[in-house]
C-alpha positions as CSV (number, residue, x, y, z in Angstrom):
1,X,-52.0,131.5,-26.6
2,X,-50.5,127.5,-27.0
3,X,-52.2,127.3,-23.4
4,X,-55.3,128.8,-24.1
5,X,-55.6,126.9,-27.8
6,X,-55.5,123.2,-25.4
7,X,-58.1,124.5,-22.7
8,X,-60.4,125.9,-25.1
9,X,-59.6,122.8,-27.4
10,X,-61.1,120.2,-24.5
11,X,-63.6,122.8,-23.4
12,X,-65.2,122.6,-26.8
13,X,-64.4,118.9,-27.5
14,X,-66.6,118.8,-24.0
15,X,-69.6,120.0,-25.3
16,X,-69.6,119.4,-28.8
17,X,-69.4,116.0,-27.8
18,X,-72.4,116.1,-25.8
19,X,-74.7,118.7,-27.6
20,X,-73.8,118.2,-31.0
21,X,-74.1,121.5,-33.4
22,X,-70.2,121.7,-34.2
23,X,-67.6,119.0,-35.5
24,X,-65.3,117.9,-32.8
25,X,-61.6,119.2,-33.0
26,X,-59.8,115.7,-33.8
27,X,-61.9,113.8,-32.0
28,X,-64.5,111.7,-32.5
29,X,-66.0,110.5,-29.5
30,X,-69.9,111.5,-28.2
31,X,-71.1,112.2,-24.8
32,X,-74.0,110.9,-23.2
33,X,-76.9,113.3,-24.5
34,X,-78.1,113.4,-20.8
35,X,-75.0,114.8,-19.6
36,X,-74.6,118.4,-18.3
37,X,-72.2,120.5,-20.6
38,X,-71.5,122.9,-17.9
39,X,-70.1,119.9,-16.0
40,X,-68.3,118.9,-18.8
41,X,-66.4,121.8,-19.9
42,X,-65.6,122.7,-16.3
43,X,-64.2,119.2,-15.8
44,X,-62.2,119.6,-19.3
45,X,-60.7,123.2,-18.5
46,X,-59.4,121.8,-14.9
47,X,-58.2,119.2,-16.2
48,X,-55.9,120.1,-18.5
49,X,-55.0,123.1,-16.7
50,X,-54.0,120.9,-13.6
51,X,-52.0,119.1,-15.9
52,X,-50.0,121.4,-17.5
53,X,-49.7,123.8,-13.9
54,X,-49.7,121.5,-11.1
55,X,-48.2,123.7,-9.2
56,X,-51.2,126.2,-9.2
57,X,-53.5,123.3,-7.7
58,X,-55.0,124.7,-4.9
59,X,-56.6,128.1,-7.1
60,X,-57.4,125.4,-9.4
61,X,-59.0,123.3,-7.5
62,X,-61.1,125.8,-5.3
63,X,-62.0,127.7,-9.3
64,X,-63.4,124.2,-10.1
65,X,-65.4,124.1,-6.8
66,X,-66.5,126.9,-7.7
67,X,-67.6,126.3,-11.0
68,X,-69.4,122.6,-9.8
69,X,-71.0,124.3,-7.2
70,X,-73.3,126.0,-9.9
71,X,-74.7,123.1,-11.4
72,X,-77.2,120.4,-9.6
73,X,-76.0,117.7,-7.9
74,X,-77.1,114.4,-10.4
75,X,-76.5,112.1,-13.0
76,X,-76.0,114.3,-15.3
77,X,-73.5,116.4,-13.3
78,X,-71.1,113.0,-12.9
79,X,-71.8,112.3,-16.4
80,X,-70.7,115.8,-17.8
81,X,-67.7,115.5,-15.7
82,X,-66.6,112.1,-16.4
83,X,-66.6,112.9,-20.2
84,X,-65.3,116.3,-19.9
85,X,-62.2,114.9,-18.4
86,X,-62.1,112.4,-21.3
87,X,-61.9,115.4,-23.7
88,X,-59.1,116.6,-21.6
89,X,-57.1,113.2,-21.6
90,X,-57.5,113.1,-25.6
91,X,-56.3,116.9,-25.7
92,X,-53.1,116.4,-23.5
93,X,-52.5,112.7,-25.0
94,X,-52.5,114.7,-28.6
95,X,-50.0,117.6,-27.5
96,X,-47.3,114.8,-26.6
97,X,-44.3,115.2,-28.2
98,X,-45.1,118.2,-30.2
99,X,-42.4,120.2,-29.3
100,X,-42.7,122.6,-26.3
101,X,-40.0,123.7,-25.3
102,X,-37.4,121.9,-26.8
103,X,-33.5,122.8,-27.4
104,X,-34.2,124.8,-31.0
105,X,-30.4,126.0,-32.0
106,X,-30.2,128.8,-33.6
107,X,-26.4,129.9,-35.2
108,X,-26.4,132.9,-37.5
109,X,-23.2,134.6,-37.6
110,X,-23.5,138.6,-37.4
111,X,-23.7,140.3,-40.7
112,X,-25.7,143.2,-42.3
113,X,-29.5,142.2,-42.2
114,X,-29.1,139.6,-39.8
115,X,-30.8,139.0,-35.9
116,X,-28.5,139.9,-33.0
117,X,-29.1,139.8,-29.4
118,X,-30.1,143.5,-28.6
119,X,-29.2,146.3,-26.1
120,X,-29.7,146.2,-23.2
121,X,-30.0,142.9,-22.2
122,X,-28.5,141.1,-25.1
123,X,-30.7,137.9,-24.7
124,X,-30.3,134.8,-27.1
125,X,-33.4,134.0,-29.0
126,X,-34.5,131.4,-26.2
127,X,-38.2,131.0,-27.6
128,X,-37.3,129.8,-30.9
129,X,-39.0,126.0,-29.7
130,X,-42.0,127.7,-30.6
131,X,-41.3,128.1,-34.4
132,X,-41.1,124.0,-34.2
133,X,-44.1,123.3,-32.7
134,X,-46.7,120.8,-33.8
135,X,-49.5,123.5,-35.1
136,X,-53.0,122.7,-33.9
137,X,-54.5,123.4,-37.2
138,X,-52.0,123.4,-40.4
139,X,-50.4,121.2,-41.8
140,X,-46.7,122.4,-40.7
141,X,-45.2,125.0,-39.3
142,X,-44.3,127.2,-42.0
143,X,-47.5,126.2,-44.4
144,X,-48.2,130.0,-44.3
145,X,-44.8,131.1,-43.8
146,X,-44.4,134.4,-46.6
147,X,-41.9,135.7,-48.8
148,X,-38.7,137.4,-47.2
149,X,-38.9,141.0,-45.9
150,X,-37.5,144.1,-47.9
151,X,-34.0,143.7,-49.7
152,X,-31.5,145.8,-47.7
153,X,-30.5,148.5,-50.6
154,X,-34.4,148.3,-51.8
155,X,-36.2,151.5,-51.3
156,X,-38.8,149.5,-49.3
157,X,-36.5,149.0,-46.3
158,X,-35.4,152.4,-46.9
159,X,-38.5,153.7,-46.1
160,X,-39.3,151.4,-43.0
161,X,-36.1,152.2,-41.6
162,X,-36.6,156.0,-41.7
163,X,-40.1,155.8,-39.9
164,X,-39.6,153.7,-37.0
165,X,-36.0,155.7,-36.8
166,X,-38.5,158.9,-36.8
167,X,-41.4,157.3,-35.2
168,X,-40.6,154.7,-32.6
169,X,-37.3,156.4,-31.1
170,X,-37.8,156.7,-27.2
171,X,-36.6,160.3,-27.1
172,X,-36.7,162.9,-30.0
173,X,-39.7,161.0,-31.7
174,X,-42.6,162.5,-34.0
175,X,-45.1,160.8,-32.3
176,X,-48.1,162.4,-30.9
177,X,-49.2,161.8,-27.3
178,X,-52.4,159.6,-28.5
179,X,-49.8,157.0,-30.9
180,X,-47.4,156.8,-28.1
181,X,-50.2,155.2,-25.8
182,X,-51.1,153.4,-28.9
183,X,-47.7,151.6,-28.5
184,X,-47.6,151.0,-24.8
185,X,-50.9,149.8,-24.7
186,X,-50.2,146.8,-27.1
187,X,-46.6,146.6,-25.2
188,X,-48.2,143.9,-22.7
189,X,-50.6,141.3,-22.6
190,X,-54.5,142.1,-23.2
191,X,-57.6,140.5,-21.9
192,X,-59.0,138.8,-25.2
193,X,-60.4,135.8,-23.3
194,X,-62.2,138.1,-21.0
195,X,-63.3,139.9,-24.2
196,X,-64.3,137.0,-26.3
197,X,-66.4,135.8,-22.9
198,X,-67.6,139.3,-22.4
199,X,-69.2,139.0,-25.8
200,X,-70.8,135.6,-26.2
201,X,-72.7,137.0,-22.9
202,X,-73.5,140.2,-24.4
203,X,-74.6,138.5,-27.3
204,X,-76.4,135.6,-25.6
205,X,-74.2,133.2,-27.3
206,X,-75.3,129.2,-25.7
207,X,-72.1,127.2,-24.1
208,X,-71.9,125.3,-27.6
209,X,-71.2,129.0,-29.8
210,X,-69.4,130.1,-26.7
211,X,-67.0,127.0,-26.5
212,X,-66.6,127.1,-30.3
213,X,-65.7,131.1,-30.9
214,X,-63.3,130.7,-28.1
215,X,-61.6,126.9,-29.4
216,X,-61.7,129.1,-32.9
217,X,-59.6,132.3,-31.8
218,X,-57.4,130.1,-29.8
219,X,-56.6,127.6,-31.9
220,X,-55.8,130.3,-35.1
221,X,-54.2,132.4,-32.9
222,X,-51.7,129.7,-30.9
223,X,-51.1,128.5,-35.0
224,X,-50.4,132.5,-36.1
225,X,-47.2,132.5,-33.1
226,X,-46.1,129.4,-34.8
227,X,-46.2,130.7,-38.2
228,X,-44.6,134.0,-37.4
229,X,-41.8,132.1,-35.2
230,X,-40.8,130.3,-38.1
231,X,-40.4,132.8,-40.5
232,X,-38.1,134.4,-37.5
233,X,-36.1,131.2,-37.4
234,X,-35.9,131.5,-41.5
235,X,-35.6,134.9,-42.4
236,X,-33.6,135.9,-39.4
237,X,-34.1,139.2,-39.7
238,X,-32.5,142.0,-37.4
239,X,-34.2,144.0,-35.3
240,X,-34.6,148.1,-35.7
241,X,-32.2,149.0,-33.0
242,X,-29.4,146.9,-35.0
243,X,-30.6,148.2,-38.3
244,X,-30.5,151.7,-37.1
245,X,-27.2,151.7,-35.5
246,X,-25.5,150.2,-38.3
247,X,-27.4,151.8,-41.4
248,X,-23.9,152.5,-42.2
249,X,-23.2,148.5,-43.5
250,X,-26.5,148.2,-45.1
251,X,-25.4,149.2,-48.5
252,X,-28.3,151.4,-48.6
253,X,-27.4,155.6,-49.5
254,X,-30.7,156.4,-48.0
255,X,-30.2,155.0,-44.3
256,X,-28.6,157.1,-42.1
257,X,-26.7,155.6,-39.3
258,X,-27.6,156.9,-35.6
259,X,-25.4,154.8,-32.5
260,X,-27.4,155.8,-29.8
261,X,-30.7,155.6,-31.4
262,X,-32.9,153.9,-28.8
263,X,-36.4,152.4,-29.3
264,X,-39.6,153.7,-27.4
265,X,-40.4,150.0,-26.2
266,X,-37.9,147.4,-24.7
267,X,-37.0,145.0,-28.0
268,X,-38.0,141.4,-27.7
269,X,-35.4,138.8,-27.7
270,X,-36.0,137.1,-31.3
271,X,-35.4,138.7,-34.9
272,X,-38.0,141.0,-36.1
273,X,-39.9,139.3,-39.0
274,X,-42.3,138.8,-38.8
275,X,-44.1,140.9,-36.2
276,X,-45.3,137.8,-33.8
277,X,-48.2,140.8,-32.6
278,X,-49.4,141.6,-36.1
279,X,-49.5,137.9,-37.0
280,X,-51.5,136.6,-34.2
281,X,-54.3,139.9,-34.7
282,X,-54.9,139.3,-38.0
283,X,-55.7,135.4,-37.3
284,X,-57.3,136.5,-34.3
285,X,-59.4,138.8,-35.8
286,X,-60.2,137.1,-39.4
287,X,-61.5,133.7,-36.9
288,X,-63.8,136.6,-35.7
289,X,-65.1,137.4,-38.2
290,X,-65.7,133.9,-39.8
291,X,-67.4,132.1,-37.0
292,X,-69.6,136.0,-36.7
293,X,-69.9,136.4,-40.2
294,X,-69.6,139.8,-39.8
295,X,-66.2,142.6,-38.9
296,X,-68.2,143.9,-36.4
297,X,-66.8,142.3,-34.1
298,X,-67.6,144.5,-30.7
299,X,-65.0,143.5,-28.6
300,X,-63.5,145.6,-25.9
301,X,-59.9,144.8,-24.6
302,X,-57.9,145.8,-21.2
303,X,-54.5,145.9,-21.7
304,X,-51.9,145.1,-18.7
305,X,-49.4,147.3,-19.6
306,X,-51.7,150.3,-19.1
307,X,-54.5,149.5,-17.4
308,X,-56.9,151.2,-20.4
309,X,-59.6,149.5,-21.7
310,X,-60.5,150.3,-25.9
311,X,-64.2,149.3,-27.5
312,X,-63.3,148.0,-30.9
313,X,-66.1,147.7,-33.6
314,X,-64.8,146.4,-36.8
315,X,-61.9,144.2,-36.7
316,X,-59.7,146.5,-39.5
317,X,-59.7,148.9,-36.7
318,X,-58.0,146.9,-34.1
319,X,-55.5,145.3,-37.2
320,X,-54.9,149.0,-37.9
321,X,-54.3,149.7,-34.4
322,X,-51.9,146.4,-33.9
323,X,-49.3,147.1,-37.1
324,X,-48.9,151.2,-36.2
325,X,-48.2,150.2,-32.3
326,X,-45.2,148.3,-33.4
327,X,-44.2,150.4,-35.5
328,X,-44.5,153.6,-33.1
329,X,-43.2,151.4,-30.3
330,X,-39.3,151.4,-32.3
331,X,-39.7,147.2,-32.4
332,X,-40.9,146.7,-35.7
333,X,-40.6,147.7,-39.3
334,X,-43.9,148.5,-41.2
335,X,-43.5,145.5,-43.4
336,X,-42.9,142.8,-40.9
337,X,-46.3,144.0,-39.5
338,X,-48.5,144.3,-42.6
339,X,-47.2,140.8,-43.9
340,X,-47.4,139.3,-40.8
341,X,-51.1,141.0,-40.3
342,X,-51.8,139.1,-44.2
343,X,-50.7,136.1,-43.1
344,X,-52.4,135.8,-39.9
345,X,-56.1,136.4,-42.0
346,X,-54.9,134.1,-44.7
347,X,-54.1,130.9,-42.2
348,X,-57.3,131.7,-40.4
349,X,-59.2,132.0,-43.2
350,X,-57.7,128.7,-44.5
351,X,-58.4,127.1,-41.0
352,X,-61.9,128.1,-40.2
353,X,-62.8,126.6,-43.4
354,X,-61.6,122.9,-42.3
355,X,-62.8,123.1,-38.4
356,X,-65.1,124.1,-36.1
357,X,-67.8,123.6,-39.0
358,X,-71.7,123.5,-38.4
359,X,-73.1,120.2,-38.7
360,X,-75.6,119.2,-41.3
C-alpha cells in the first residue's frame, strides 16, 4: 500500500491540478486548463513508478505507450504530460528521507507476553522500518496508535486465547469448511485497486472522482500499516503460537498450554498487535465510505491466495469478514483485530476530514 499511496498521490495531484474540483494533496501548483488529464495522470503514474522500480522499465514503458496511445496527439497531450510528471517529481522529492527501509532495531528480551520469532522459520521482525515511516496523512506515526492489548491473567485474553486455540489450529479445529476459506482467502494479497477501478467505471465516476477515491483509500490505507506497525514496535505483543505453547507462564488458570498446537495459516514475522489486516480494512473501508457517503460500498475483491472473487455490499460486511479470517486463520487474537479494525475507521475518519476536500 506505501507504493500505491505515492502513484495514486501524483495521479490525483495530476488532475486536480489541472481540472480543479478537489484540493491538491500538499501541493499547490495548477496545470494549464488546456491540458489533457489523461496525459497527465499517465505521465505521473509512470513516473513515479519508473522511479521507484527501474528495473521493471521495459513493462513500464510499453504500459505507458500504451496508455499515450489512447489520447490525441496535440498540445494538450505534451501539456498533460509535462505537468503530470511535475506532480510526480513533487511526490518523490516529498517521500525523501521518510524512512523506507531503514535499520529499525528491535531488542526485546523473551518473557511471558512478549514477540518471538515463530516456528518454523523463526524470522526477526525485519519490517519494523515501516512503523517509522513518515505517514502521508497524520501527524506521526503513532497519532492513532491505541491502548495496549488484554492483560495476560485478564479474562479478556483468556478468552482470545481459547478461540484461536479452538478456532485457528491447522488440525483438530472447530471451524466449518465456509470460515476456513474465509481465512485462506484473506491469507494473500487482494485486488482492491482493480476493485476500486472496477467501480468508478461501474459507477461512471470522471478521472477527477476516480483519481481522488483511489489517492483517498491509498493514502488512509498506506497510514493504517504505519499505525498498526507501531503499536507492534510498542506493545510488542506475542503471537498465538507462542501464547499457546506457553499458556503455562502466563499466570493465567484459564489458559491451557498445548506444545504442538499449530496455527491454520503460516504466522507473519512481527508481533501480533495489532492485526496489520484489520487495521488497514477498517481505514480502507471508512475512506469508502466518506468520499461515497454511503456503506454501500459495492466492491468485489479477487484474492491471490485462492483465486475466489467475493461481491461485498456494505463495508461492515467485509470489516466482519477481515477480523474472523484472522482469527480463524490461528494468527491473531480477536482483540488485536477489533482494535486495530477501530483504529483504522477512526484515522480515516480523522483524515478524510483534512484532505481530498471538495472545493468551494
Amino acid at each position: 500500500m506505501i507504493w500505491h499511496s505515492f502513484v495514486s498521490t501524483a495521479m490525483y495531484n495530476a488532475v486536480v491540478g489541472i481540472q480543479g474540483r478537489y484540493a491538491p494533496y500538499k501541493w499547490t501548483a495548477r496545470g494549464p486548463r488546456s491540458a489533457s488529464p489523461a496525459a497527465a495522470a499517465a505521465a505521473a503514474a509512470h513516473r513515479v513508478l519508473l522511479t521507484y522500480f527501474p528495473a521493471s522499465k521495459s513493462r513500464l514503458q510499453a504500459a505507458y505507450a500504451a496508455s499515450l496511445a489512447k489520447i490525441p496527439d496535440g498540445r494538450a497531450k505534451d501539456q498533460g504530460v509535462a505537468f503530470g510528471q511535475r506532480a510526480a517529481d513533487h511526490i518523490i522529492t516529498a517521500r525523501k528521507g521518510d524512512g523506507r527501509s531503514a535499520r529499525v532495531v528491535f531488542a526485546a528480551r523473551p518473557a511471558p507476553g512478549v514477540w518471538r520469532p515463530t516456528p518454523t522459520a523463526h524470522e526477526p521482525f525485519s519490517s519494523a522500518w515501516m512503523g517509522k515511516l513518515r505517514p502521508m496523512l497524520l501527524t506521526s506515526p503513532g497519532q492513532f496508535r491505541p491502548g495496549g492489548p488484554p492483560k495476560l491473567t485478564s479474562a479478556r485474553y483468556a478468552k482470545d486465547v481459547t478461540e484461536v486455540k479452538a478456532f485457528g489450529s491447522k488440525s483438530g479445529s472447530k471451524r466449518s469448511p465456509e470460515q476456513t476459506d474465509t481465512a485462506r482467502f484473506f491469507s494473500g494479497a487482494l485486488s482492491t485497486q482493480e476493485a476500486l477501478c472496477d467501480y468508478a467505471a461501474r459507477h461512471r465516476f470522471g478521472i477527477a472522482a476516480t483519481a481522488r477515491l483511489l489517492a483517498a483509500a491509498n493514502t488512509t490505507t498506506a497510514d493504517a500499516v504505519i499505525t498498526a506497525w507501531d503499536s507492534k514496535i510498542h506493545y510488542r505483543s506475542w503471537r498465538p503460537i507462542t501464547a499457546i505453547r506457553l499458556a503455562d507462564t502466563d499466570g493465567n488458570p484459564k489458559t491451557v498450554p498445548d506444545r504442538a498446537w499449530e496455527p491454520l495459516l503460516r504466522t507473519p514475522a512481527h508481533p501480533e498487535y495489532l492485526s496489520g489486516h484489520a487495521t488497514t480494512a477498517g481505514a480502507f473501508m471508512r475512506a469508502l465510505t466518506e468520499i461515497l457517503g454511503t456503506s454501500r460500498v459495492d466492491l468485489s475483491i479477487t484474492s491471490q491466495a485462492t483465486g475466489s472473487t467475493r461481491h461485498y455490499t456494505y463495508a461492515d460486511q467485509y470489516n466482519r469478514d477481515v477480523i474472523n479470517a484472522r482469527v480463524w486463520g490461528g494468527i491473531h487474537f480477536r482483540s488485536a483485530d477489533t482494535v486495530g479494525n477501530d483504529t483504522g475507521q477512526r484515522l480515516a475518519s480523522w483524515a478524510l476530514t483534512r484532505y481530498f476536500r471538495p472545493l468551494r
